[in-house]
Structure formats: C-alpha cells, structure tokens
C-alpha positions in Angstrom: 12.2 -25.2 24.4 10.0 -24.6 27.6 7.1 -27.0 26.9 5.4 -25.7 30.0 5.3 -22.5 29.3 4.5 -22.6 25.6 1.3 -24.5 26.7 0.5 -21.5 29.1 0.9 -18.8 26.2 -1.5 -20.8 24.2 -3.6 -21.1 26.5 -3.7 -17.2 27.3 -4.5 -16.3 24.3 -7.1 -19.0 24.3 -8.9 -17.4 26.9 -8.0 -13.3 26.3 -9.4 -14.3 22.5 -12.8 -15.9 23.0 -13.9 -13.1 26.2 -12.1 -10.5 23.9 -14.3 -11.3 20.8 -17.9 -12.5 23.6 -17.3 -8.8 25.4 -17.2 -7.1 22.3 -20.3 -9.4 20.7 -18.6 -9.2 17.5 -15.4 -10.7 16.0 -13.4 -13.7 14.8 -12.3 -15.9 17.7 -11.6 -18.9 15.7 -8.6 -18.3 14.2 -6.7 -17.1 17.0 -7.6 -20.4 19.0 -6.9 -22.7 16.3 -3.7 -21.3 15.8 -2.7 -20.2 19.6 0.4 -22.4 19.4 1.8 -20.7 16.5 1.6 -18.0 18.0 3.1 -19.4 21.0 6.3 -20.5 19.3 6.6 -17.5 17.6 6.9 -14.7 19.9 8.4 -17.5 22.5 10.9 -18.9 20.7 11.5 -17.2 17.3 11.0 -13.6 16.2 13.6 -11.1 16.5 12.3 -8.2 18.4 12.3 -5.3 20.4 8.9 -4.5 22.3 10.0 -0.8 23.4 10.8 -0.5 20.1 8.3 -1.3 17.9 10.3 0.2 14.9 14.1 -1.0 15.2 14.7 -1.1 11.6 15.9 -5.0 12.3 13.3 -6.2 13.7 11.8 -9.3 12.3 8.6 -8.6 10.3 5.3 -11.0 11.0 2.5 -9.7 9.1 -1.5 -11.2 9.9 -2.9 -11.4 6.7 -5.7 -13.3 8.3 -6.1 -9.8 9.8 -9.8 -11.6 10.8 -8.4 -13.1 13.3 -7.3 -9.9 14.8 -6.9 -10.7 18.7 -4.3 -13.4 17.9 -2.4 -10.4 17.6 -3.5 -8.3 20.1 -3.2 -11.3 22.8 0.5 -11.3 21.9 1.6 -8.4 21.4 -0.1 -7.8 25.6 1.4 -10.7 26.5 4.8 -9.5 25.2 5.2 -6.0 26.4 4.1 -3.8 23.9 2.0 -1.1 24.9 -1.2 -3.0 24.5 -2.9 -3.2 28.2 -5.2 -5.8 29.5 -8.1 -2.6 29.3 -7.5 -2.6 25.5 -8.2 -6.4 24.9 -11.0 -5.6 27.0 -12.6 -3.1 24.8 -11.8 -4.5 21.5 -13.6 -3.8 18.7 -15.2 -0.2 20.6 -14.5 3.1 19.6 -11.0 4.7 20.4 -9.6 2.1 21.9 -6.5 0.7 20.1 -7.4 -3.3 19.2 -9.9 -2.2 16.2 -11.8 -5.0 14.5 -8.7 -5.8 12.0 -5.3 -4.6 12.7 -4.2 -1.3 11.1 -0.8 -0.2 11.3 -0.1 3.2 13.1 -2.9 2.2 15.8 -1.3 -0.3 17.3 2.2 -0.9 18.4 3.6 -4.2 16.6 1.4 -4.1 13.7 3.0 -3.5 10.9 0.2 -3.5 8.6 -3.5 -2.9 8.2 -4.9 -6.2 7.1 -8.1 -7.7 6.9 -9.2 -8.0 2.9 -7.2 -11.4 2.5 -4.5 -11.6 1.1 -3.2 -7.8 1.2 -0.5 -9.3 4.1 0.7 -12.0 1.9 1.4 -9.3 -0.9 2.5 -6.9 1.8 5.2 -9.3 3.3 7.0 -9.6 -0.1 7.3 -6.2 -0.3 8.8 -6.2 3.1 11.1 -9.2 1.9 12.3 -7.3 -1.3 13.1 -4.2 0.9 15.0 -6.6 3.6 16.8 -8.2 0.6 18.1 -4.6 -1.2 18.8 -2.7 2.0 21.5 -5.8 3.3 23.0 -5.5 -0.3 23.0 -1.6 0.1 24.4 -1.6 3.9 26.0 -4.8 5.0 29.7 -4.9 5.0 32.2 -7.8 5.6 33.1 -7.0 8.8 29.1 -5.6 10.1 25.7 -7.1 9.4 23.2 -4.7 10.5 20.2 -5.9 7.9 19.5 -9.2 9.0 15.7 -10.4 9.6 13.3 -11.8 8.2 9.7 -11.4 6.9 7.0 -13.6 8.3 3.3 -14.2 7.1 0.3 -16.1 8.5 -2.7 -16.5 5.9 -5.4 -18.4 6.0 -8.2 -20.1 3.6 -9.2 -17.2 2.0 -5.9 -15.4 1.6 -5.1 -18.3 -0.4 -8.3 -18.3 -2.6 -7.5 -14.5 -3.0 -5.5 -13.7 -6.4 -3.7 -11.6 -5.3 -2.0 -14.0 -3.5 -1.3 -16.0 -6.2 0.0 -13.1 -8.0 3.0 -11.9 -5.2 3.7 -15.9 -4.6 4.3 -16.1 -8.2 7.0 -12.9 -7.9 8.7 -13.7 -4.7 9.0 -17.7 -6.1 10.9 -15.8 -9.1 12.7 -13.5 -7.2 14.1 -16.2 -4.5 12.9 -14.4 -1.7 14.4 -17.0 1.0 14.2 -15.0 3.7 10.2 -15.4 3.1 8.0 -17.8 5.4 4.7 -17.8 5.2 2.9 -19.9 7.3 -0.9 -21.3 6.3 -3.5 -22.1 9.3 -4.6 -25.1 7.1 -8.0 -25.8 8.8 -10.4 -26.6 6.0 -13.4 -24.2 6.8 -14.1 -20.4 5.5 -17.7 -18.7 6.5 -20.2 -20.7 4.1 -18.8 -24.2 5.9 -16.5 -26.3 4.7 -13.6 -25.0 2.1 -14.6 -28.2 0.2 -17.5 -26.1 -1.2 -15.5 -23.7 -3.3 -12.0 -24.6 -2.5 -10.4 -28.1 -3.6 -6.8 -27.2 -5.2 -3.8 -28.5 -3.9 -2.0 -25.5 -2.3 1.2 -27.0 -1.4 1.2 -27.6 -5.6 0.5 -24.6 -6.4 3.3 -23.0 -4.7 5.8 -25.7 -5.3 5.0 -24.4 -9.2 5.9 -20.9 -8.3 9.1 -21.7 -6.5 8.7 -22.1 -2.9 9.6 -24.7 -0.7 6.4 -26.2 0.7 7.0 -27.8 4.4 3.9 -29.5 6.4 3.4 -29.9 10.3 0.9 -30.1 12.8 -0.3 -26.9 14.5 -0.2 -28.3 18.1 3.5 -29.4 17.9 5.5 -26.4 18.8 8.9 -28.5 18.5 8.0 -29.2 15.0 6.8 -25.8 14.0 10.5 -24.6 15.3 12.2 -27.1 13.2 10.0 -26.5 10.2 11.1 -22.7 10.7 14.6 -24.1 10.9 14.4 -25.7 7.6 12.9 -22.4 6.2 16.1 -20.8 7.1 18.3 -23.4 6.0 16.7 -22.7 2.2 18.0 -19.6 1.4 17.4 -19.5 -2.5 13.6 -20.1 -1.9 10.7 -18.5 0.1 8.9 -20.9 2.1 5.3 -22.1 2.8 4.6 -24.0 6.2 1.1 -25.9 5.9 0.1 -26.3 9.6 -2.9 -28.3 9.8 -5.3 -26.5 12.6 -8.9 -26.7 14.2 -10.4 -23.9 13.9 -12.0 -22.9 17.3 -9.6 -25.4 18.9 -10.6 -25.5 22.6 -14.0 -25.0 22.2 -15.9 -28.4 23.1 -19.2 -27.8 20.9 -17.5 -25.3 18.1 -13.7 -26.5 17.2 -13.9 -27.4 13.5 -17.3 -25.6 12.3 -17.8 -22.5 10.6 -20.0 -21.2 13.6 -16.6 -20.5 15.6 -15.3 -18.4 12.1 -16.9 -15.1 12.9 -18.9 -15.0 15.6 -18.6 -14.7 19.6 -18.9 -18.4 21.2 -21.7 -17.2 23.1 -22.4 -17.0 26.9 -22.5 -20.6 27.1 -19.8 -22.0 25.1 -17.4 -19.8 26.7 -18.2 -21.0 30.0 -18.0 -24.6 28.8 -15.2 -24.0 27.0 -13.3 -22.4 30.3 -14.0 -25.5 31.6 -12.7 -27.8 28.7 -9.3 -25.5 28.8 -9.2 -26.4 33.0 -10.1 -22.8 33.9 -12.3 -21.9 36.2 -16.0 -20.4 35.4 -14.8 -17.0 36.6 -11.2 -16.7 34.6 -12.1 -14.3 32.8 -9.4 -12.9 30.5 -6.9 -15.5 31.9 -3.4 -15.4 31.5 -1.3 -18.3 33.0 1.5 -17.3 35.6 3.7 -18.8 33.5 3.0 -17.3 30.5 4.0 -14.0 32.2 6.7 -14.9 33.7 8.4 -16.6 30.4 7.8 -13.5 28.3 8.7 -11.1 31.2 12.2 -12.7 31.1 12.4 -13.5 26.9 11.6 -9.8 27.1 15.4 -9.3 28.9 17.2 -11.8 26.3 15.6 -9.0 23.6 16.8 -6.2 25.0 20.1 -7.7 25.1 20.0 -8.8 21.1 18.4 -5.2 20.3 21.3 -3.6 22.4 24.3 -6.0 20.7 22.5 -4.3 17.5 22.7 -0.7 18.8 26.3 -1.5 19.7 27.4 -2.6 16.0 25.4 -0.1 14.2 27.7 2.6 16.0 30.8 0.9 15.0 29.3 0.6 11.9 28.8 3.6 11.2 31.7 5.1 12.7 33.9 2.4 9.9 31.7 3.4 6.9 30.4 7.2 7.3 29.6 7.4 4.0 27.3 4.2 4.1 25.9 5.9 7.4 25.2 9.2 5.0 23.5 6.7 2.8 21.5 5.6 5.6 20.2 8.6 6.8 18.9 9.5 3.1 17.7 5.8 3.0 15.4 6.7 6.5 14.4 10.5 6.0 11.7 11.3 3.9 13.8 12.7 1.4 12.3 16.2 0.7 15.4 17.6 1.9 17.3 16.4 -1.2 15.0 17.5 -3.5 16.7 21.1 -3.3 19.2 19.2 -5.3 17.7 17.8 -8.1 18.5 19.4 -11.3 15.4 19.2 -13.1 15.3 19.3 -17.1 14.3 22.3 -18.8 11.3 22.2 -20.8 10.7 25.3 -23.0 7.5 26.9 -24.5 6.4 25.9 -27.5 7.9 21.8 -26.9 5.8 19.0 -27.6 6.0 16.4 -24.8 4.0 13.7 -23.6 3.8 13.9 -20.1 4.4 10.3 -19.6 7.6 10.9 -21.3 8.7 14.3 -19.5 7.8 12.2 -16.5 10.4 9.7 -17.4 13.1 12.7 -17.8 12.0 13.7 -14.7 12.5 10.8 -12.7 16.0 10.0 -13.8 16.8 13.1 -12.0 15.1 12.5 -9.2 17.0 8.7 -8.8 20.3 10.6 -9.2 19.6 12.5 -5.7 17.1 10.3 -4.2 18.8 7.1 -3.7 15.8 5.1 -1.9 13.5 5.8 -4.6 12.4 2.3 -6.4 9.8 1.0 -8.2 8.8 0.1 -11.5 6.1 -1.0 -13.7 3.5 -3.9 -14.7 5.4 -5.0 -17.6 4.8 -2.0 -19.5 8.2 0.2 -18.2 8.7 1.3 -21.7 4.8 3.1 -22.1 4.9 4.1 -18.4 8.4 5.7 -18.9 9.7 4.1 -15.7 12.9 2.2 -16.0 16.1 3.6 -14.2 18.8 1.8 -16.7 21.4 3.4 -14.8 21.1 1.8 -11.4 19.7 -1.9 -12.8 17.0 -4.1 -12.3 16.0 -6.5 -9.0 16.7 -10.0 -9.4 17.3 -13.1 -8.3 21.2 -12.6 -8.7 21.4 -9.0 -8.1 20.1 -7.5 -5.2 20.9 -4.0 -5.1 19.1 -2.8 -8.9 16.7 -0.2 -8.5 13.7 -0.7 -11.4 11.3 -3.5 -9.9 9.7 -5.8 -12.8 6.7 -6.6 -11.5 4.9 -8.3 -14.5 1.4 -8.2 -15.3 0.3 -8.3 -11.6 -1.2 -4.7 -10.6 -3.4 -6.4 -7.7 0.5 -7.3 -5.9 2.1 -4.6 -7.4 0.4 -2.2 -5.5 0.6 -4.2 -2.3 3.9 -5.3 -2.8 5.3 -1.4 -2.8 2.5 -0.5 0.4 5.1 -3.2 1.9 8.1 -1.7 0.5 7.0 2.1 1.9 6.2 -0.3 5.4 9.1 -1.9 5.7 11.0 1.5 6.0 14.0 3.3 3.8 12.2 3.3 0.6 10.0 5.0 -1.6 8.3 3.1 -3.7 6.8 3.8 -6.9 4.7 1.7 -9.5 3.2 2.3 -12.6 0.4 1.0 -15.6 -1.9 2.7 -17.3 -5.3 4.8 -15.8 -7.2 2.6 -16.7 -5.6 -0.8 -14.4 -6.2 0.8 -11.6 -9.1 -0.7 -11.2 -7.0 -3.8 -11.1 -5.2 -2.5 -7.9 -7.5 0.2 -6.2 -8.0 -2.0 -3.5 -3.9 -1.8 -2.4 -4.3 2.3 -3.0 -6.9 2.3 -0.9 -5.0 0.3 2.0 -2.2 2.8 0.7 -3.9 6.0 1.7 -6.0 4.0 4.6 -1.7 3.9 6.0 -0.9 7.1 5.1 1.9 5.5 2.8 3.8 7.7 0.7 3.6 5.3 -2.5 3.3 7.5 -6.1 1.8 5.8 -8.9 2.5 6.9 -12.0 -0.5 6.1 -14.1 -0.3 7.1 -18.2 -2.8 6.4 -20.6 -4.9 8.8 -19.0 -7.4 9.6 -21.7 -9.5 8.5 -24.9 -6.5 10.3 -26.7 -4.6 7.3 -26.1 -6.6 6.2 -29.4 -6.2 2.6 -31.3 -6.5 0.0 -27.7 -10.1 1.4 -27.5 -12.8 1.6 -25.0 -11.1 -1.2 -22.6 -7.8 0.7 -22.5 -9.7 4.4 -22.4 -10.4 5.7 -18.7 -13.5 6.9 -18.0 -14.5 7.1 -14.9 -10.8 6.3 -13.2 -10.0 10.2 -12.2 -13.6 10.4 -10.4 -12.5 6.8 -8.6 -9.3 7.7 -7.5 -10.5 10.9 -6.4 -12.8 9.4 -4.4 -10.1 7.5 -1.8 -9.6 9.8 1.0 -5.8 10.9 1.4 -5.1 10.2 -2.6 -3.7 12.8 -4.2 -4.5 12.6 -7.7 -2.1 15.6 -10.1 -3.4 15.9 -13.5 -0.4 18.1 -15.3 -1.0 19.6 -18.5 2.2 19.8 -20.2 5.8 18.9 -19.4 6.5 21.7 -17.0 3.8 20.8 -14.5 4.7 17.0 -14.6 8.3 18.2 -13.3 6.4 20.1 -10.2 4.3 17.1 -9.9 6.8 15.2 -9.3 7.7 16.8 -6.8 4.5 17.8 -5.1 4.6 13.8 -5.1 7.8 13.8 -3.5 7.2 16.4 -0.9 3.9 14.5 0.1 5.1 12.6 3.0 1.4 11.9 4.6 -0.4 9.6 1.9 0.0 8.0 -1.9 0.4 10.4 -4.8 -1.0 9.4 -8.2 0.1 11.0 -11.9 -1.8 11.3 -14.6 -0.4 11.1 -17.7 -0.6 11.5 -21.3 0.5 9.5 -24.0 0.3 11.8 -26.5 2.4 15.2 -26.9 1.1 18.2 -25.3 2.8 21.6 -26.1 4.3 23.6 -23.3 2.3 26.9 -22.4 3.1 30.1 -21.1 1.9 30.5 -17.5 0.3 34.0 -16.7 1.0 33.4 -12.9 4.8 34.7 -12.7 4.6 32.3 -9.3 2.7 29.6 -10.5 4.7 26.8 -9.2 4.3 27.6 -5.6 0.0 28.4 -6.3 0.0 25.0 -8.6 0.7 23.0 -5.0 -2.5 24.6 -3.9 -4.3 22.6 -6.6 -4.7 25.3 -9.2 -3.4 28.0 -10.6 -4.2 30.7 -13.6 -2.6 29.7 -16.8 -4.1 32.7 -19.2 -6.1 35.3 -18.0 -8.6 37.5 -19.5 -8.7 41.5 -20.4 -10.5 42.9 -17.3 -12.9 40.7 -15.4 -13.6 37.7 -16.9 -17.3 36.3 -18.1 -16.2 32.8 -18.6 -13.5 30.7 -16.8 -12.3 27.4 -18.0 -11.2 25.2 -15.3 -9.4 22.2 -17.5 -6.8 19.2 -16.2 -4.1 17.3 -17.6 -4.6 17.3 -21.6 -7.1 19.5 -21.7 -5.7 22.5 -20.7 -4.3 23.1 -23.8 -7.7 22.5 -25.3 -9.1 25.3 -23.5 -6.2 27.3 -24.7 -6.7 26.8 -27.8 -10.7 27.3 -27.2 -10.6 30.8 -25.4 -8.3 32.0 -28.4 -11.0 31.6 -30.8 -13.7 32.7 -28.3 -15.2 36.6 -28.1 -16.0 36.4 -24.4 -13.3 37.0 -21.7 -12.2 34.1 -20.8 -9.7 33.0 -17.9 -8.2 29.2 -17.9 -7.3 27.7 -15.4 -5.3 24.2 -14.8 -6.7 22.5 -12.0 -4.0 20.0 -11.5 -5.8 18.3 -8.1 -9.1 19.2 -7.6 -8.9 18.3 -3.9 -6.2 20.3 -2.9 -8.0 23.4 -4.7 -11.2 22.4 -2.4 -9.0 22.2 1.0 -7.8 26.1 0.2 -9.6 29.1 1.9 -12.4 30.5 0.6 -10.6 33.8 -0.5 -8.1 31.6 -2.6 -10.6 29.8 -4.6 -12.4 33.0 -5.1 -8.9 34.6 -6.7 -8.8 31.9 -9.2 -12.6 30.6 -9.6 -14.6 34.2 -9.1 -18.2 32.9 -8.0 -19.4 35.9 -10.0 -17.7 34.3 -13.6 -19.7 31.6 -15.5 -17.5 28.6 -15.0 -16.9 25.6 -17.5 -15.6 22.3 -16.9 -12.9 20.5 -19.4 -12.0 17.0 -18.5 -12.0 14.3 -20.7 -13.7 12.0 -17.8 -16.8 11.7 -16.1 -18.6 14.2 -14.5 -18.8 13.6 -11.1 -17.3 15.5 -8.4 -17.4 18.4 -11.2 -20.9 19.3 -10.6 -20.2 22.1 -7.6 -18.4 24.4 -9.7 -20.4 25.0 -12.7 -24.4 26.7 -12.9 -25.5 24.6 -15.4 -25.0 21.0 -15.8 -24.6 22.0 -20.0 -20.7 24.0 -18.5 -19.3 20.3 -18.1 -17.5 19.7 -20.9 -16.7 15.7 -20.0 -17.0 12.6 -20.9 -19.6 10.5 -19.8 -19.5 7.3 -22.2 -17.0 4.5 -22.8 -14.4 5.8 -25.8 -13.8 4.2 -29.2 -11.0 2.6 -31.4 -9.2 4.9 -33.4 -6.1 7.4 -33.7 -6.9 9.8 -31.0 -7.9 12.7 -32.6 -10.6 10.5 -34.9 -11.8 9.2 -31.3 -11.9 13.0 -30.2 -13.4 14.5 -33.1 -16.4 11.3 -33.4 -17.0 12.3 -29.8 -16.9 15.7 -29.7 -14.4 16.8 -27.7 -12.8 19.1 -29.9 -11.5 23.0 -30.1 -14.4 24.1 -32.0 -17.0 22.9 -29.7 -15.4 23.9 -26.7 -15.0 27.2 -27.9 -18.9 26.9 -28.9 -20.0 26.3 -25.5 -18.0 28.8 -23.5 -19.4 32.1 -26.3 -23.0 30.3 -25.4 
C-alpha cells in the first residue's frame, strides 16, 4: 500500500468536493470529505475495473447509495480516467453538464445507478449481487472463470433509517450473498443535527440478525479498511457490513462533525480556511495532488492489463464452450429476437380466463425461449401466476433457479430487480397485486427514471377482486402508474391480449412495462380488427364496430371491455368499442390514427373501473366516464359491482342517454 499517495487522493477529493459543491452554491460536500479515504482505498487499491470500459460485464460493482454525497463520485471517477473532465466537476450541479446533483446512471460514465432517495443503492446492489451470483453458476466452468466480482455499497445515516434497507438486508442475509460489502459512513449526524434525535438502534445488531457479518474500522486507516475488505472476502457464506466511523466534513476546521457541512456549500470563508487546514494554498482551487495523478495514471496500466487477461480467457472460453457462448449472447441481447420463437398458447373465443392466469400460461412459454428472463413475486407467486417450476427457485444452495422469492418486501423487490436489469444479462420481472404498488412506486419510478426494462406483473387489478375489500381494491393505482413518465402501463381484456402484452412488454427495450391483471375470468372476444395485434401496440384497437358510423364509442380497458360488450348488445345506438389497452401509447399516435379509432365527431364514453383522471380529454361530458371514483367494498365481486353500480345495465343506460 502507497501511504503517500493514498493521502494525496484523499486529499484531491477533499479539495475538487468542497469548490465543486461552493461553485455550484448548492450540494452535499460533507460526505465526500468525511469519507475521502474510502474512497481512496477503493479505487487505489481495491476495485476491479476498466475506466475505458465503463461496462465490462466483470467489472466490480460500487454503488453510492448516499447518492447525496454525489461529488465523492465524481472526484473519482476524474481522478481515475473515466471520461469525467476537470470542466465537469467544475460545473456540477448546472444544466447539461454530466455531474448532476445525484448520480444517475446513463449520464455519467462509472455510475451504475441513479441514487439519491436513500437507500434505493443498498436495494439496488443486492440485485446486482443476485445477478453476479446466477450468471457465475450459468457461465463459469472448471477450467474458466469469467464471472468473478463483486458488488460494493456505501450508505449512509439515512439509508439505514430507510426500510427499504432493512427489507433487501433482510433477503441478501437469507440468500448468503457473500460476495456483498456494504460499507456504512458511520458519522452520527443526518440534516436536523445529530442522528441521536431520531436514530438510536444498534445497526451492527440489526444486521448481525439478518445474517451479515458486521466488521468495524476507522475511516482514516486505509490499511485497516483493506484488511476489513479482506475479511469480507474471506466470508463467502455471508454478505458483509463494514461500520467505518467518519467525521462528516472532515477537513473543515469550523464544520467537520455538524450538520451545517451535510448539505450546504462551506461558504467563501470556510473554504479558504479549510485550504489552509488541508496545507493548500489560498488559490488551489480544484487541487489535485501530483501524486494522486501519477498513482492512478499508472494503477490505470495494471487495469488494463487485468481487463485484457479477461478479454484473453473469455475468447478461449468461448471457443471451449460455444454453446455456453450461445447462451451468452441471449443472456446480453435484449432478447426480442427470440421472441419469434415462442410458441404462444392458443386461447379460443368463447374461453373463460383470468388474465392473471393466461399470464402465467404465457410466461412459461416465454422462459422456454428466453433464458435470462427471472423474477418472481412478493410471496404471493401462486395469485400472481409467476412461478417457473421448471427451471427452480434462487437460494442459498442453488444458484442457478430462475423464480426469485422475494417475500413480503415490495419496497426491495422492485429495487432489487432495477439492480438485476443494471447489473446486465437479465430481465427481470416482479409481481403483487395493483394495489402494492404503492408500496414500491418509488423503485418504478427510479425504474423508468433508467430506462430499465423491468415488467411488473401486477393482478388484482380491480374491485372485482371482491372479499379482501377496499384495502386490496385499486382505485386510483392505473391513474398513478400512468402518471410516471416512460411506464408503460397494458390493461388486456381477455386472455388473447395478455399473450400480446406480454410481448409488447418484451419488445419494450427503453423503460418498465406494467400488466394489469384480473383475478376473475374474462371471456375471450372476437376482435373486428382482422390486424389487431399489430394496431393493439399502438395502444388501441377496435374490438366491435358499429353498422355505419357510429353515435357512441366505448373506449373500455382490461375487465371492462367485455362489459362494454355486453352493454352495446343491449344498446339501440350504434355503438363502436374499443379496448384501450395503454392509453399513453394511443396519445403518442398521429392525429389521423386516433381519429380512425376515436372519431372526434362520435360521442365517446369512458369504461374503467378506476378513477377518472387522465380520462377527462376524451369524453364531452364529465357524465361519459363511466369510473370509479370511491374506495370499493367487501363482497364477491359481482355483489361489490352491482352495490356500486358498475354493471351491464347501467352502462348500457348511459351510452342510449
């Protein structure tokens, strides 16, 4: 270990940190100082990594979710030769340039995440530790190890008050996640002040109970930080947690330790007085040490030399094993080119399928052709329809099983699979009912924030669902998840639309895909459009269509299609229906394809069990919605229905009004 020069990395990103964060009069300099030699040790010493490559799939992962403390990352990711320049620390936080406030992945090269709500990293990195741990089972071989790394964390105060913390600790203690090491910038003050305000627990406890390995050190001893990582290694049957006991705002002489260096610039002054506490002169601005360079400029050959060693035994990998190398490249494309090959089942007209359940059918076909496709469900696999029996379950002791159990923890469920779709050669899916969504909206968000492919299969998707009540009902969860920009959100109506959903889902490589799904049995319909599966993927389609123009058109989703059906039969107006499987896609369409399926000129009504909003730009009247717009009722579905309303008769009422 080069004492020197560790010292002269930590004290770079000293300085680039505090005139990073006092240029940009906004940010969170505290962190990255009180943690400095961490960071240090880390890039210096530890991580497996390939600057010009930012994505070898071997790479060691190291995940900030103190994503706060932003320009840690930045500072070292300059300082080791990834395309971060001196001029984008200078203009952190500003418009355009590539150091945003928080780190988001896809912005900046060696991020591998968007952090910043606490805790999201920790959740992310044991996604990234379960995809580390099944693609070594999938690909290694006695003779080559190409999947070999591991996952790294650094979380803070607040990522540790956050639940979902608790929640993907609890999973990757289960799951023996060794390869996990998260370390925790122990340094006893949030924003209010001190942690001892709100924040008393014994963390090291607390994660000892979920089946870590709980090490402590001192944050300004890089040999012990390297032998506490060594230890991590050493227990493979265990993640780890390394308590580092830090100042926050170390190097600052009137700040270190308060909550005034948490997130705010130091100030004109205390910058100056802290150059001079540091031994720098009053005009070093942006400083990085000689040294510091130098050391990184020549780790940055001993990299290349480990990433080419890699390169060289993939190829004779691959040339030993084709067929795992075939495996491979399914593993890292996006997979629509397999999905010529599914053979999906055949539902008929007239069948009476759940769509939850024809979604299950569904995706054993799709795991037959798609082998990276995993996920699973918040302990409730046999309502959501989502175990893969066939190809086994991810545990402790097997590796290589396909169905994820994640229990009941939605929050790090969906976190957990934005780190599995991060990590690379997965797709990931997970699954509870509508209504828990609001238990993990904030990972979906994060998800389509990424433009990760996750697909969630959500069931339950109505008041039909019946005897769990008005807690287990969604309401307002279509009009929420339709609000996240980049969601898709496909409401199909019977079993023959959940097969093309699935693969709309499939086929969306740019952003999350969630499916809404019945519990109850919908029957199968005839379609009218003799093309509709190639119009449904522009978000609607015409299912029955009147004599002539039609006065009235019924734009229904999901279980109400079949409502409408059954509604215009009985009606004396000429009605068209129409099943509006993702109301967004429908809005992105030209103007002339809306028209051909919603004529401007038609009275339009509106059929979704759900709240009205978003709904209000396509009917005249406020009186065409024909939604939902109170909490349901316990009951058998149809009683819940018929008390509120929503029934044949009085949709059929309103469209001959």
């Amino acid at each position: 270990m080069n004492s020197k020069a560790l010292e002269a990395i930590a004290l770079s990103v000293r300085s680039l940190s505090m005139d990073a964060v006092q240029a940009a009069n906004s940010g969170h300099p505290g962190m990255p100082m009180g943690m400095a030699e961490l960071g240090a040790v880390l890039y210096a010493e530890i991580l497996s990594h390939y600057p010009r490559d930012p994505g070898w799939p071997n790479r060691d992962r190291l995940v900030l979710s103190a994503g706060h403390g932003s320009m840690f990352l930045y500072s070292l990711l300059h300082l080791s030769g990834y395309d971060v320049s001196i001029d984008d620390l200078k203009r952190f936080r500003q418009v355009g340039s590539n150091t945003p406030g928080h780190p988001e992945y896809g912005h900046t090269p060696g991020v591998e995440t968007t952090t910043g709500p606490l805790g999201q990293g920790v959740a992310n990195a044991v996604g990234m530790a379960i995809a580390e741990s099944m693609l070594g089972e999938y690909f290694n071989t006695r003779k080559h190890t190409i999947i070999d790394h591991y996952t790294y964390a650094i979380a803070g105060d607040g990522c540790m008050m956050e639940g979902i913390t608790s929640e993907a600790s609890s999973l990757a203690g289960h799951l023996g996640l060794g390869k996990l090491i998260v370390f925790y910038d122990d340094n006893g003050i949030s924003i209010e002040g001190s942690t001892e305000l709100a924040f008393t627990e014994d963390v090291g406890a607390r994660f000892e109970a979920y089946g870590w390995q709980v090490l402590a050190g001192d944050a300004y001893d890089p040999k012990e930080i390297e032998r506490l990582v060594e230890r991590a290694k050493e227990e493979t049957a265990r993640p780890t947690l390394i308590k580092l006991k830090s100042v926050i705002g170390k190097g600052s002489p009137n700040k270190a330790g308060s909550h005034d260096v948490h997130g705010a610039a130091l100030g004109e002054d205390e910058v100056l007085a802290t150059r001079r506490a540091l031994g720098l002169g009053d005009d070093d601005a942006f400083f990085i040490h000689p040294d510091a360079a130098e050391f990184l400029e020549n780790r940055l050959e001993k990299l290349k030399r480990e990433y080419d060693e890699w390169q060289e035994q993939f190829v004779e990998w691959a040339e030993a094993n084709p067929e795992l190398k075939q495996k491979w490249d399914k593993h890292f494309s996006d997979g629509t080119s397999l999905l010529q090959r599914v053979e999906l089942p055949e539902f008929s007209i007239g069948d009476k399928v759940a769509t939850r359940k024809a979604s299950g059918t569904v995706l054993q076909a799709l795991a037959k052709v798609v082998p990276n496709l995993v996920g699973g469900s918040a302990d409730l696999a046999p309502s959501n329809n989502t175990a893969m029996p066939e190809y086994g379950s991810f545990t402790r002791s097997r590796r290589d099983g396909r169905t994820l159990h994640f229990g009941v923890r939605e929050h790090a469920m969906g976190a957990i699979c934005n780190g599995l779709s991060l990590h690379g050669g997965f797709r990931p899916f997970c699954a509870t009912f509508l209504v828990f969504t609001d238990y993990m909206r904030p990972a979906m968000r994060l998800a389509a924030l990424m433009k990760q492919p996750v697909i969630y299969i959500m069931t339950h998707d109505s008041i039909f669902l019946g005897e769990d009540g008005p807690t287990h009902q969604p309401i307002e969860q279509l009009a929420a998840m339709r609000a996240i920009p980049n969601m898709t959100v496909l409401r199909p109506g019977d079993a023959q639309e959940t097969a093309e959903a699935w693969l709309m889902a499939m086929e969306n490589a740019q952003g999350p895909t969630l499916l809404a799904l019945t519990r109850q049995n919908l029957t199968v319909y005839p379609k009218a459009d003799a093309s509709w599966t190639r119009t449904l993927r522009r978000g609607a389609y015409i299912v029955q269509n009147s004599d002539g123009t039609p006065e009235v058109v019924v734009v229904a989703t999901g279980s109400e299609v079949p409502l409408a059906l059954e509604a215009a039969a009985a009606s004396t107006r000429k009605v068209r229906v129409v099943s509006m499987i993702s109301r967004e896609l429908f809005l992105r369409q030209d103007r002339a394809f809306r028209e051909s399926i919603v004529p401007a000129a038609a009275r339009t009504v509106v059929a979704e069990l759900g709240v009205a909003q978003g709904w209000e730009g396509f009917v005249r009247d406020s009186d065409d919605l024909f939604v939902l717009s109170d909490f349901g009722a316990s009951g058998p579905g149809a009683d819940v229905a018929e008390h509120f309303g929503f029934t044949r008769q009085r949709l059929s009422a309103l469209i001959d009004a």
